[in-house]
N, CA, C and O atoms as a GROMACS GRO file, in nm:
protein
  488
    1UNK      N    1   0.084  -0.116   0.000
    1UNK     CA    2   0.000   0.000   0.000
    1UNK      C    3   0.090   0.124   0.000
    1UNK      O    4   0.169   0.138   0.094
    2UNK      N    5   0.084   0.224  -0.106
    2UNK     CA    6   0.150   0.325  -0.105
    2UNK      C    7   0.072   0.476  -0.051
    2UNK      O    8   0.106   0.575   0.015
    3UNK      N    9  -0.038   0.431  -0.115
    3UNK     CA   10  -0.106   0.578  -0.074
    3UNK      C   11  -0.243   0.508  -0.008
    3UNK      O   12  -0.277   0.390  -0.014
    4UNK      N   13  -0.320   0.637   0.067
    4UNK     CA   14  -0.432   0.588   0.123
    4UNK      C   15  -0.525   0.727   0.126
    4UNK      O   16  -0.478   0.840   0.139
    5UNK      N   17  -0.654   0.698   0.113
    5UNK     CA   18  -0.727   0.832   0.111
    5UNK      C   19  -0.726   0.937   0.231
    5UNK      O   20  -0.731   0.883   0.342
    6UNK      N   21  -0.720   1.050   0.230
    6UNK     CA   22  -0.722   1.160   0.372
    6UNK      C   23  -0.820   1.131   0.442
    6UNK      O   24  -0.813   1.172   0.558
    7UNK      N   25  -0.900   1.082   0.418
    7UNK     CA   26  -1.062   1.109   0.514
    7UNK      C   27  -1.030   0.938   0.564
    7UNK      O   28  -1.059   0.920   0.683
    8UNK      N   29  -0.994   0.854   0.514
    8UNK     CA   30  -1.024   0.746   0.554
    8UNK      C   31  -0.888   0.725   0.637
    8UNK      O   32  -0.898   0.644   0.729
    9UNK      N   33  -0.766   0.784   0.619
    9UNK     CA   34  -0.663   0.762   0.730
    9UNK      C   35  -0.705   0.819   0.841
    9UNK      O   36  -0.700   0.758   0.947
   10UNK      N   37  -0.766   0.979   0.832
   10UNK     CA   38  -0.762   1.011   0.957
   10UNK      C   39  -0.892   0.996   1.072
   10UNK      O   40  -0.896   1.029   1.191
   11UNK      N   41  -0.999   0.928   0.982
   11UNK     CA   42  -1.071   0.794   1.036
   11UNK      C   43  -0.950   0.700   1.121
   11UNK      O   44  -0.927   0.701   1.242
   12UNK      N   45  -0.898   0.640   1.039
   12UNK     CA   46  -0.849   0.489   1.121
   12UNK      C   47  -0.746   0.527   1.226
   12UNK      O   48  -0.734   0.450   1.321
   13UNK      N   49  -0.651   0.664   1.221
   13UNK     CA   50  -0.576   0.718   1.331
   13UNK      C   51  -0.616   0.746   1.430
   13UNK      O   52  -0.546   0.772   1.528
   14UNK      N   53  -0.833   0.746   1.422
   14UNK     CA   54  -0.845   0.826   1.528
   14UNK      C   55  -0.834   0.982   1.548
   14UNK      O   56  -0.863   1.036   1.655
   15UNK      N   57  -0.793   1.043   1.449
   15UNK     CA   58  -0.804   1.185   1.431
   15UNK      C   59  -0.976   1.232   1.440
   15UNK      O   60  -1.009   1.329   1.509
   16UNK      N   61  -1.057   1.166   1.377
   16UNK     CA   62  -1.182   1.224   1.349
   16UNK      C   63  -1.316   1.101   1.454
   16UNK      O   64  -1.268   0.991   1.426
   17UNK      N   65  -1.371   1.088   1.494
   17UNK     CA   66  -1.477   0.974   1.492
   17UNK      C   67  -1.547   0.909   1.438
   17UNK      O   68  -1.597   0.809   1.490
   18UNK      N   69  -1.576   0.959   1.281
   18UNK     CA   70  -1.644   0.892   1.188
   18UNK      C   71  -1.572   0.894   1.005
   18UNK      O   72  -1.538   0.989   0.935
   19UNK      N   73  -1.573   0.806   0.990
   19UNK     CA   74  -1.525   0.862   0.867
   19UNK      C   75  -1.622   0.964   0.744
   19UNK      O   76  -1.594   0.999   0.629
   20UNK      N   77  -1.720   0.982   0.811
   20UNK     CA   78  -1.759   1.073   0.701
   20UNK      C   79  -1.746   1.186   0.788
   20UNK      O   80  -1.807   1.280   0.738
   21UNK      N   81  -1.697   1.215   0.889
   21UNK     CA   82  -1.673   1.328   0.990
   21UNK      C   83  -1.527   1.386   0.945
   21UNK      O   84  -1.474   1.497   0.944
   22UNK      N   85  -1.495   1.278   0.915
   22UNK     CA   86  -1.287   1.348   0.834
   22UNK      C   87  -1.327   1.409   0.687
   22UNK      O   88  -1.281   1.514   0.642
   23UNK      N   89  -1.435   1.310   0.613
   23UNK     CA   90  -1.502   1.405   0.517
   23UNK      C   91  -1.547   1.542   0.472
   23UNK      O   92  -1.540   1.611   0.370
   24UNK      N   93  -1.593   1.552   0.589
   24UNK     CA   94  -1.663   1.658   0.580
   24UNK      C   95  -1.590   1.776   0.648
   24UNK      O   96  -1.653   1.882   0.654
   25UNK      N   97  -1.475   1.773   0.697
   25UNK     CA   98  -1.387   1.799   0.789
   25UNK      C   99  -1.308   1.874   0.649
   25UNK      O  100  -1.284   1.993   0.627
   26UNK      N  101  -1.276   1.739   0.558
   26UNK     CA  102  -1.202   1.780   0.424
   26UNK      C  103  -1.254   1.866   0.306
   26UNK      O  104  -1.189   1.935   0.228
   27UNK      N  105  -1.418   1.842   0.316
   27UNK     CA  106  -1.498   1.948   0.242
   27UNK      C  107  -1.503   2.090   0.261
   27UNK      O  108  -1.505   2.181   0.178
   28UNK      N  109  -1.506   2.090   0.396
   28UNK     CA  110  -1.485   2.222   0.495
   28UNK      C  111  -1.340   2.326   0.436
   28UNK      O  112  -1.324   2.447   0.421
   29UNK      N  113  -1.257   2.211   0.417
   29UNK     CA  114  -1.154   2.318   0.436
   29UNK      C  115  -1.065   2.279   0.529
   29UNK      O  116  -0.950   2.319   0.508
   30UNK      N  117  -1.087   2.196   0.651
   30UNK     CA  118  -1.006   2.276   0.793
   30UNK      C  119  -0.896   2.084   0.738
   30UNK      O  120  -0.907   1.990   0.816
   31UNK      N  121  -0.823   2.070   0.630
   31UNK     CA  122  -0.774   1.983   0.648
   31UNK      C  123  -0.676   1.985   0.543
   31UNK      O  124  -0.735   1.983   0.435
   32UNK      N  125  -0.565   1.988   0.530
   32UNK     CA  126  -0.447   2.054   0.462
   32UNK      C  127  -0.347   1.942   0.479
   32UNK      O  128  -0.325   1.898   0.591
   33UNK      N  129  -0.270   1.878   0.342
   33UNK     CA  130  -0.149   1.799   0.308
   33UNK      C  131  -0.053   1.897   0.250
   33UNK      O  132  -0.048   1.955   0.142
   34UNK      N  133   0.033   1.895   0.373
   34UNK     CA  134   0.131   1.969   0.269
   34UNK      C  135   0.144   2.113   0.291
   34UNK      O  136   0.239   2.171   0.240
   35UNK      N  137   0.066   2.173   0.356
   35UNK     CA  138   0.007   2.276   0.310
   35UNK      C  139  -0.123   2.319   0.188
   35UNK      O  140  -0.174   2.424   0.148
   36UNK      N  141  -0.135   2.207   0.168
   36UNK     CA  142  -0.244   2.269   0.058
   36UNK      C  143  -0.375   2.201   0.119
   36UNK      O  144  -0.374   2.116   0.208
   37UNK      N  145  -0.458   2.240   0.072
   37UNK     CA  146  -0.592   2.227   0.125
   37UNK      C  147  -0.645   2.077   0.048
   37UNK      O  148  -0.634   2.062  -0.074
   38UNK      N  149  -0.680   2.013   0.103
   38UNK     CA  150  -0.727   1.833   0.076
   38UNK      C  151  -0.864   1.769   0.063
   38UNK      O  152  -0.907   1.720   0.168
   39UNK      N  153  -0.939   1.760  -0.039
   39UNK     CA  154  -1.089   1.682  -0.069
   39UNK      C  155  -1.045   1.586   0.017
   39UNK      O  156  -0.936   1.559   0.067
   40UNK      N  157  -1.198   1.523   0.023
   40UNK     CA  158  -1.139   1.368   0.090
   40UNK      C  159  -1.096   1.268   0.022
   40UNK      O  160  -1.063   1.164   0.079
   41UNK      N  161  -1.089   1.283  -0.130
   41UNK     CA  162  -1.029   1.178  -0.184
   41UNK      C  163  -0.858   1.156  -0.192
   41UNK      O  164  -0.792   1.052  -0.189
   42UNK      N  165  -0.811   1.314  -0.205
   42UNK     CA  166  -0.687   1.297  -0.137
   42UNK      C  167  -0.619   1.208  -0.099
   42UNK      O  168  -0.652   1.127  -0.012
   43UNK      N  169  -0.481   1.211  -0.178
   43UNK     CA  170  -0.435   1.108  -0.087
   43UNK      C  171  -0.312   1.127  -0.035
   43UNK      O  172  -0.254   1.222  -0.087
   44UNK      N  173  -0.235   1.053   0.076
   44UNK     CA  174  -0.176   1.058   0.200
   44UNK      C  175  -0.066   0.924   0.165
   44UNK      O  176  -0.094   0.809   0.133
   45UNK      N  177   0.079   0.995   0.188
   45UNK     CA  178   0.193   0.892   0.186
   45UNK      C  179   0.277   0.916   0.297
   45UNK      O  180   0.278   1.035   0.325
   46UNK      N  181   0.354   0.840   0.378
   46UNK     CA  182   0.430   0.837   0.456
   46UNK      C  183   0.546   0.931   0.409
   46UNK      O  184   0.623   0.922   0.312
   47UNK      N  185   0.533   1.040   0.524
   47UNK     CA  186   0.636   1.186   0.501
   47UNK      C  187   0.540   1.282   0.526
   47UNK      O  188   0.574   1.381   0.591
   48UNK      N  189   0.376   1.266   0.469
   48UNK     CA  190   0.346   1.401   0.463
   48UNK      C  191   0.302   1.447   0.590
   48UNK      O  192   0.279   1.372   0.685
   49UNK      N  193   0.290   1.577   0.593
   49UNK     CA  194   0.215   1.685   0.735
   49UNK      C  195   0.073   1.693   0.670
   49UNK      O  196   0.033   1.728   0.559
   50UNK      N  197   0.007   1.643   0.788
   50UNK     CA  198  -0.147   1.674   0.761
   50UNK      C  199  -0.180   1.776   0.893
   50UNK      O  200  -0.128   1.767   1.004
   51UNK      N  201  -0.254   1.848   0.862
   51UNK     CA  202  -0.284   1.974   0.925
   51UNK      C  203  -0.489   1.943   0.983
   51UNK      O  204  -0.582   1.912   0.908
   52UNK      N  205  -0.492   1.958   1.083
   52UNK     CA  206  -0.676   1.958   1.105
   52UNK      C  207  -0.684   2.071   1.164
   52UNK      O  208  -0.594   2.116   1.236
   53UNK      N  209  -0.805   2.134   1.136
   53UNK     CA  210  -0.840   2.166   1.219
   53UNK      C  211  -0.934   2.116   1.316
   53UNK      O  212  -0.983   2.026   1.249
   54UNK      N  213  -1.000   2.110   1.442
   54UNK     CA  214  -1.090   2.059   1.502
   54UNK      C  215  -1.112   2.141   1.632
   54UNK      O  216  -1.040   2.146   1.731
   55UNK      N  217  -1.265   2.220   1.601
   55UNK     CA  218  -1.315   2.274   1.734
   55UNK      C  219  -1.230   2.383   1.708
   55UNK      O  220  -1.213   2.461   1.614
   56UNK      N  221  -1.159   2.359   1.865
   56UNK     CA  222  -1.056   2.519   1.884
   56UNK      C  223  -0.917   2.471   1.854
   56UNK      O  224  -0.826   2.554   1.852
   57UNK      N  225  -0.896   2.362   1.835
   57UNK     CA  226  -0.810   2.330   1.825
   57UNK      C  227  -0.745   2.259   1.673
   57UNK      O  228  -0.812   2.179   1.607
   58UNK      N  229  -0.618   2.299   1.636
   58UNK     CA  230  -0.549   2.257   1.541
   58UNK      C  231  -0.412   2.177   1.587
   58UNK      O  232  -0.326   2.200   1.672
   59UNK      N  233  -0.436   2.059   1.475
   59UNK     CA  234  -0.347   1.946   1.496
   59UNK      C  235  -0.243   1.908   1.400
   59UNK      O  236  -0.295   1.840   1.312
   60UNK      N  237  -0.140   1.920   1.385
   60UNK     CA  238  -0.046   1.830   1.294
   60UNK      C  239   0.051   1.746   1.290
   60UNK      O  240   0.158   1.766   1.348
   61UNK      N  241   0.031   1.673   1.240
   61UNK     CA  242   0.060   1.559   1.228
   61UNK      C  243   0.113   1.483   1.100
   61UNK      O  244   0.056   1.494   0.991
   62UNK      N  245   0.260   1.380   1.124
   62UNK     CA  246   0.292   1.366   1.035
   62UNK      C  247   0.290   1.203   1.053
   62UNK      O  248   0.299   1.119   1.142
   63UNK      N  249   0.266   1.215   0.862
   63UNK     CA  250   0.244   1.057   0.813
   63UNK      C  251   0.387   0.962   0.867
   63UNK      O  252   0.505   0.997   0.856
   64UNK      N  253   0.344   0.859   0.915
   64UNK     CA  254   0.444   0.779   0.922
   64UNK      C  255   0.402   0.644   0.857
   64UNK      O  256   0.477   0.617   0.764
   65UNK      N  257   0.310   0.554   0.877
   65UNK     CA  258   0.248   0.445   0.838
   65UNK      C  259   0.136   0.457   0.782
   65UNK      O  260   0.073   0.562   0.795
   66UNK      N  261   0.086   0.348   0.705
   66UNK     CA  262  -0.045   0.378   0.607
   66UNK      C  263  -0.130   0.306   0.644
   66UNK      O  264  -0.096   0.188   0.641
   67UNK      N  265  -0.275   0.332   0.696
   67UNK     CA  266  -0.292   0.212   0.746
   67UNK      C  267  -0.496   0.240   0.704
   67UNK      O  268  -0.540   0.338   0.764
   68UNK      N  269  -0.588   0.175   0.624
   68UNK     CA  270  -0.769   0.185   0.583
   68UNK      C  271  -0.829   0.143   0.694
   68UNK      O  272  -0.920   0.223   0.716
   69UNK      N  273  -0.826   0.061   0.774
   69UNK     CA  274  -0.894   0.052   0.878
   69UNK      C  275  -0.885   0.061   1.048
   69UNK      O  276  -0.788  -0.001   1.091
   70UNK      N  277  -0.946   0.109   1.124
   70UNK     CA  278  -1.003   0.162   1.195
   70UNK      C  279  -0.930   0.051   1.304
   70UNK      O  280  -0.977  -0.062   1.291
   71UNK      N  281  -0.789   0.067   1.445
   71UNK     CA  282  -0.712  -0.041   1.475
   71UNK      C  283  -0.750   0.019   1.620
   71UNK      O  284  -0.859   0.073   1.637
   72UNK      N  285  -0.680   0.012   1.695
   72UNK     CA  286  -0.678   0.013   1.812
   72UNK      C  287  -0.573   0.156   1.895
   72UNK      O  288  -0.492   0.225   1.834
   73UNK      N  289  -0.599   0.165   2.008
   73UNK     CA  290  -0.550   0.325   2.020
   73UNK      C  291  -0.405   0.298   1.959
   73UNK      O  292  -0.377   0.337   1.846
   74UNK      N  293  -0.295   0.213   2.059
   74UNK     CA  294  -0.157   0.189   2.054
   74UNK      C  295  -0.090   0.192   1.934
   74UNK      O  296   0.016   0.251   1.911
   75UNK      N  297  -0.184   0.095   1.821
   75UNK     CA  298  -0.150   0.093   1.671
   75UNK      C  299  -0.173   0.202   1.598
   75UNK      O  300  -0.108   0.224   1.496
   76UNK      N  301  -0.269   0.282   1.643
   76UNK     CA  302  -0.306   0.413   1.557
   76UNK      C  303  -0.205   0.485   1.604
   76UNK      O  304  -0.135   0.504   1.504
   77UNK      N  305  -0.148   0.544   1.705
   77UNK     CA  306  -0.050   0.627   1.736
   77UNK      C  307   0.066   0.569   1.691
   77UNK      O  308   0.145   0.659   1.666
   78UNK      N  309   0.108   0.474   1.672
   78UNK     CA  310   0.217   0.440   1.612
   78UNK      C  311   0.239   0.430   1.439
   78UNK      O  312   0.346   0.391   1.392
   79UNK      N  313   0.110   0.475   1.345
   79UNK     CA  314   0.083   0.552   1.297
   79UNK      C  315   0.140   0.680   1.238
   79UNK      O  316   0.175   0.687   1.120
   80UNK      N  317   0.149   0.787   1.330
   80UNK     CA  318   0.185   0.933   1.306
   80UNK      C  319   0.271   0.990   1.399
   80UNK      O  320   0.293   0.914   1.494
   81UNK      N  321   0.333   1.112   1.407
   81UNK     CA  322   0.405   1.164   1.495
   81UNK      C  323   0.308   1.284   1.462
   81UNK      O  324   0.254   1.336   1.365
   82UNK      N  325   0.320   1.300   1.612
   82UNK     CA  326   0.194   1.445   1.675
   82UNK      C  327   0.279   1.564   1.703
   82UNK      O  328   0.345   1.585   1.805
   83UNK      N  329   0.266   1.638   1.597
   83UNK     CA  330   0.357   1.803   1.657
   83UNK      C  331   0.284   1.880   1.669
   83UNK      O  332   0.312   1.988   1.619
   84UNK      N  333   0.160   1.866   1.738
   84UNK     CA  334   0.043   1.970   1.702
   84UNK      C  335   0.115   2.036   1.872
   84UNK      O  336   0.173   1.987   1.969
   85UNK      N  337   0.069   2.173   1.829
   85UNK     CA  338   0.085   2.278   1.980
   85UNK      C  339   0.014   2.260   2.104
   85UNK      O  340  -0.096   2.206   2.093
   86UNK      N  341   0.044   2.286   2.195
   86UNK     CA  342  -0.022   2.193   2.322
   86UNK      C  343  -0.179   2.245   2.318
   86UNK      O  344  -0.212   2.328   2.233
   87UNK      N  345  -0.266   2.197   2.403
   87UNK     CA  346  -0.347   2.254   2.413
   87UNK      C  347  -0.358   2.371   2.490
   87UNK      O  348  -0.298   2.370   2.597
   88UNK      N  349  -0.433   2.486   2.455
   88UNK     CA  350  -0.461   2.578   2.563
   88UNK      C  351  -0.486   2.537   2.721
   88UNK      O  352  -0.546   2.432   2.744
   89UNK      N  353  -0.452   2.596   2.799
   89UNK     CA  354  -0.478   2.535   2.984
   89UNK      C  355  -0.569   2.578   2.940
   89UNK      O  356  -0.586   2.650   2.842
   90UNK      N  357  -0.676   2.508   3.055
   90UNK     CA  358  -0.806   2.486   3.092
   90UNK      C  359  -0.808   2.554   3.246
   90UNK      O  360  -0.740   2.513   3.340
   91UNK      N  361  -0.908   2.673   3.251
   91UNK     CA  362  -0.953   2.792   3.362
   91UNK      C  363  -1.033   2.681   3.426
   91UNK      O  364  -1.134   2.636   3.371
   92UNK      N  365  -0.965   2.617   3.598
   92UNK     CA  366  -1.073   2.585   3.665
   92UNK      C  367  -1.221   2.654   3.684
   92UNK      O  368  -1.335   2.612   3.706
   93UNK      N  369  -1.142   2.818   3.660
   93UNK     CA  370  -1.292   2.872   3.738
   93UNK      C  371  -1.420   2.893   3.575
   93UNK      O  372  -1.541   2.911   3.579
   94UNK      N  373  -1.348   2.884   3.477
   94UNK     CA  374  -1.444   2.859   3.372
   94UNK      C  375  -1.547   2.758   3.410
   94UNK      O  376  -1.662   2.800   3.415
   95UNK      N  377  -1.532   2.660   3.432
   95UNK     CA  378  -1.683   2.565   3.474
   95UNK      C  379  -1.792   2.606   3.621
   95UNK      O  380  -1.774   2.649   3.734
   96UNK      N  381  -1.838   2.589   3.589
   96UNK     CA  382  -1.930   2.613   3.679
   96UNK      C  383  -1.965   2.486   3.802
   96UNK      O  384  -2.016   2.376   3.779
   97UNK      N  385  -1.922   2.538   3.930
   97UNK     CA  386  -1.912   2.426   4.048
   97UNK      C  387  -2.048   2.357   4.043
   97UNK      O  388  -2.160   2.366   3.991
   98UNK      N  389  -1.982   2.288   4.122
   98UNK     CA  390  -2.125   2.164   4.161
   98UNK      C  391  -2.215   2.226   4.266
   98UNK      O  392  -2.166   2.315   4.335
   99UNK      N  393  -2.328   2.194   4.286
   99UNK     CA  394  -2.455   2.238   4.348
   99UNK      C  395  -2.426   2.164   4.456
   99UNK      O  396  -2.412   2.044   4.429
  100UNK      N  397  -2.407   2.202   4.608
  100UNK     CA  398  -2.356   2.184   4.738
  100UNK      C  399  -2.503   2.101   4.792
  100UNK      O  400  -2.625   2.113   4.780
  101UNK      N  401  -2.408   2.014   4.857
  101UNK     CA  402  -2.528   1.895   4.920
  101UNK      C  403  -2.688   1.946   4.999
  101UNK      O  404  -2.694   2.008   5.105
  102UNK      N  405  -2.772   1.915   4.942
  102UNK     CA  406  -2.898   1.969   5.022
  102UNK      C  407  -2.988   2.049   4.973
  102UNK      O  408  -3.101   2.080   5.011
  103UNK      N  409  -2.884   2.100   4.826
  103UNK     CA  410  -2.953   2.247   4.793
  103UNK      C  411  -3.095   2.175   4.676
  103UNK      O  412  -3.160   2.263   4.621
  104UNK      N  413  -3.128   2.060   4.651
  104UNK     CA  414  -3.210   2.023   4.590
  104UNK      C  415  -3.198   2.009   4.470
  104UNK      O  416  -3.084   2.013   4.423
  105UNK      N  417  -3.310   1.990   4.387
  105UNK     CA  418  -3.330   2.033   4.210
  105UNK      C  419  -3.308   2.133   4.181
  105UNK      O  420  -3.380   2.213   4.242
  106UNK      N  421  -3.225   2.188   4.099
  106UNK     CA  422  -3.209   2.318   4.048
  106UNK      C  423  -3.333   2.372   3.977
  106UNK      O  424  -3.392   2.292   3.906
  107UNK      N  425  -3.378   2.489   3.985
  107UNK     CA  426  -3.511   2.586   3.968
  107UNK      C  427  -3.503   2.622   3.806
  107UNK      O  428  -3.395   2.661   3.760
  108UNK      N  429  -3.610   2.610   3.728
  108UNK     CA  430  -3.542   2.694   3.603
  108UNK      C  431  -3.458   2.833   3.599
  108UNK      O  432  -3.376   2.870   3.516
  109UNK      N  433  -3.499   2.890   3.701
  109UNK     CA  434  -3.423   3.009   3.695
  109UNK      C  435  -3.230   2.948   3.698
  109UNK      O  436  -3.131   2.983   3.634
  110UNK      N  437  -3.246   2.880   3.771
  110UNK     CA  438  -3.096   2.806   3.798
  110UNK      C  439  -3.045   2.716   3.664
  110UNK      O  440  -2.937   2.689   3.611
  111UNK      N  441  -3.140   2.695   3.648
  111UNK     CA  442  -3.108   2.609   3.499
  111UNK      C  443  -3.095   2.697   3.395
  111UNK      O  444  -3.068   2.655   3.282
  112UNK      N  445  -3.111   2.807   3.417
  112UNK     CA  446  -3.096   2.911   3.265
  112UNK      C  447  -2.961   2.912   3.342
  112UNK      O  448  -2.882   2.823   3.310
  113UNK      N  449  -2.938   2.964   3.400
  113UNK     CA  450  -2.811   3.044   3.483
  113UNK      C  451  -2.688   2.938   3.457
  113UNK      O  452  -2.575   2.986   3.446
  114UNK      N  453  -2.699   2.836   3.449
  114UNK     CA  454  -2.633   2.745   3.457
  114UNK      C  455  -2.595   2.706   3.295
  114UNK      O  456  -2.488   2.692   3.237
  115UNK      N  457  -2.685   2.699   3.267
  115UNK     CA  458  -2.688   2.685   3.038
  115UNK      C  459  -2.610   2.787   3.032
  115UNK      O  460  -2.495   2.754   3.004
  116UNK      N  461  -2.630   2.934   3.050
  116UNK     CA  462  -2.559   3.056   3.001
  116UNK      C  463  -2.463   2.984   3.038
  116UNK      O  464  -2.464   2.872   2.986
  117UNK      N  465  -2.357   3.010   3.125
  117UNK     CA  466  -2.214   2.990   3.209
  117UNK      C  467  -2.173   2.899   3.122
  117UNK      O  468  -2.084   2.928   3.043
  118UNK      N  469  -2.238   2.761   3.123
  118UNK     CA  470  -2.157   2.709   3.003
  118UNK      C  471  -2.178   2.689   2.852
  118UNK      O  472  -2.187   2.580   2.795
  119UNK      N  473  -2.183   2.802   2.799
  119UNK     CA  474  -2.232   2.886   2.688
  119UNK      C  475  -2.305   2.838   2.620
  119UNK      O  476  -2.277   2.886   2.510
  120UNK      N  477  -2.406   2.755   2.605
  120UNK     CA  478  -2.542   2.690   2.606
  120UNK      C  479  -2.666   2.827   2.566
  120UNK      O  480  -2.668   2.935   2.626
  121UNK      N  481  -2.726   2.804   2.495
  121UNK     CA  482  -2.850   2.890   2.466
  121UNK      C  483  -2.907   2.924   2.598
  121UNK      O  484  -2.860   2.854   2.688
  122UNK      N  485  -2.972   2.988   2.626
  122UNK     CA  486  -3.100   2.970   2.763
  122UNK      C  487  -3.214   3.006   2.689
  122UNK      O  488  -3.325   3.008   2.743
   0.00000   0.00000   0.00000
């Protein structure tokens, strides 16, 4: 196997959760070989930098092994080498604490209050 499609490697690495989710990932845009921007038919050889984006976060990652189906964590990481930038720290006080023993069902008023904070519609 020399080459393998973009959407369906980064399916089986575990990069994406579904393979039509790396698809559409590749339709989007947020998924780059090389630097250049990648359909999902694309294809992927050991050497290249694949670039994701995902959420807030961007990942890259370089081809090392080729591999169509969908393996297990250990085998998928052995796979690629991960140079993506760390993640941003995570603000304890961004989440919103737990509701202290006794205080009951939360009220809708508490339940809007609570959706806002974690940026949820109300």
């Amino acid at each position: 196997m020399e080459k393998v499609r973009v959407d369906r490697w980064l399916w089986a690495v575990r990069l994406t959760k579904t393979r039509s989710g790396a698809a559409q990932a590749c339709r989007a845009g947020h998924v780059q070989i090389n630097g250049v921007r990648a359909k999902p038919a694309a294809t992927v050889k050991p050497g290249d930098t694949v670039r994701m984006r995902a959420g807030d976060r961007e990942r890259v990652v370089e081809v090392v092994r080729l591999i169509e189906t969908r393996v297990g964590a250990e085998p998928a990481a052995a796979c690629l080498i991960d140079n993506s930038p760390p993640p941003p720290p995570r603000d304890p006080l961004d989440r919103p604490g737990r509701r202290p023993p006794g205080m009951g069902r939360p009220t809708k008023r508490d339940r809007r209050h609570l959706d806002r904070t974690r940026g949820r519609r109300a």
